[in-house]
C-alpha positions, 0 to 999 in steps of 0.5 A: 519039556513045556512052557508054561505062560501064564496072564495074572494080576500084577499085584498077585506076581510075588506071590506066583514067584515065591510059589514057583521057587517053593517048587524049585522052578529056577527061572522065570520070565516076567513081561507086563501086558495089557489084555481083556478076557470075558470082562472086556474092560471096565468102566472108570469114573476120573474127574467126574468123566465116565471112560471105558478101560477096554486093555486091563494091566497084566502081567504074562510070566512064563517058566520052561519046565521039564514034563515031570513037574507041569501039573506041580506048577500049574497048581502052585501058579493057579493057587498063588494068583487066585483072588476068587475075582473074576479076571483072574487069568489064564494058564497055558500049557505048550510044548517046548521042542528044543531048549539051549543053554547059550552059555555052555551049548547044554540042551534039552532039560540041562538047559532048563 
């Protein structure tokens, strides 16, 4: 088992969930986050004011997969958040030792 997490553009989560049901991940956890990457931020001009965004907005959404399909969602995830723009994101790959279902005590990828 593996949990995926993956940092994309807020505006690009629907199009990261449809792709993720398409492929029959069934659950999802979505958190919104604030982060900076090789772009360190930006500049912002508000009411004639110039002030540095140094956290961007983001949104971490993390799947717990059986190994079988790791490659099938990291494709579905990197196609569907991709703007061609830089900070885009980030997808990491981590192993999952023990998953369990709190409800029936299933484990492992009965769980999942």
């Amino acid at each position: 088992m593996k949990l995926v997490s993956a940092i994309i553009k807020p505006f690009k989560l629907d199009d990261v969930r449809e792709a993720l049901s398409e492929i029959g991940v069934q659950g999802i956890t979505v958190t919104e986050v604030k982060g900076f990457g090789r772009q360190k931020g930006h500049t912002e001009l508000y009411r004639g004011a110039e002030y540095v965004v140094d956290f961007l907005p983001k949104v971490k959404v993390e799947v717990a997969i059986s190994d079988d399909v790791v490659d099938q969602t990291i494709e579905a995830i990197s196609k569907a958040a991709n703007t061609g723009k830089i900070g885009d994101g980030k997808i990491f790959v981590a192993p999952l030792e023990q998953t369990v279902r709190i409800r029936t005590g299933e484990t492992g990828d009965e769980a999942i």
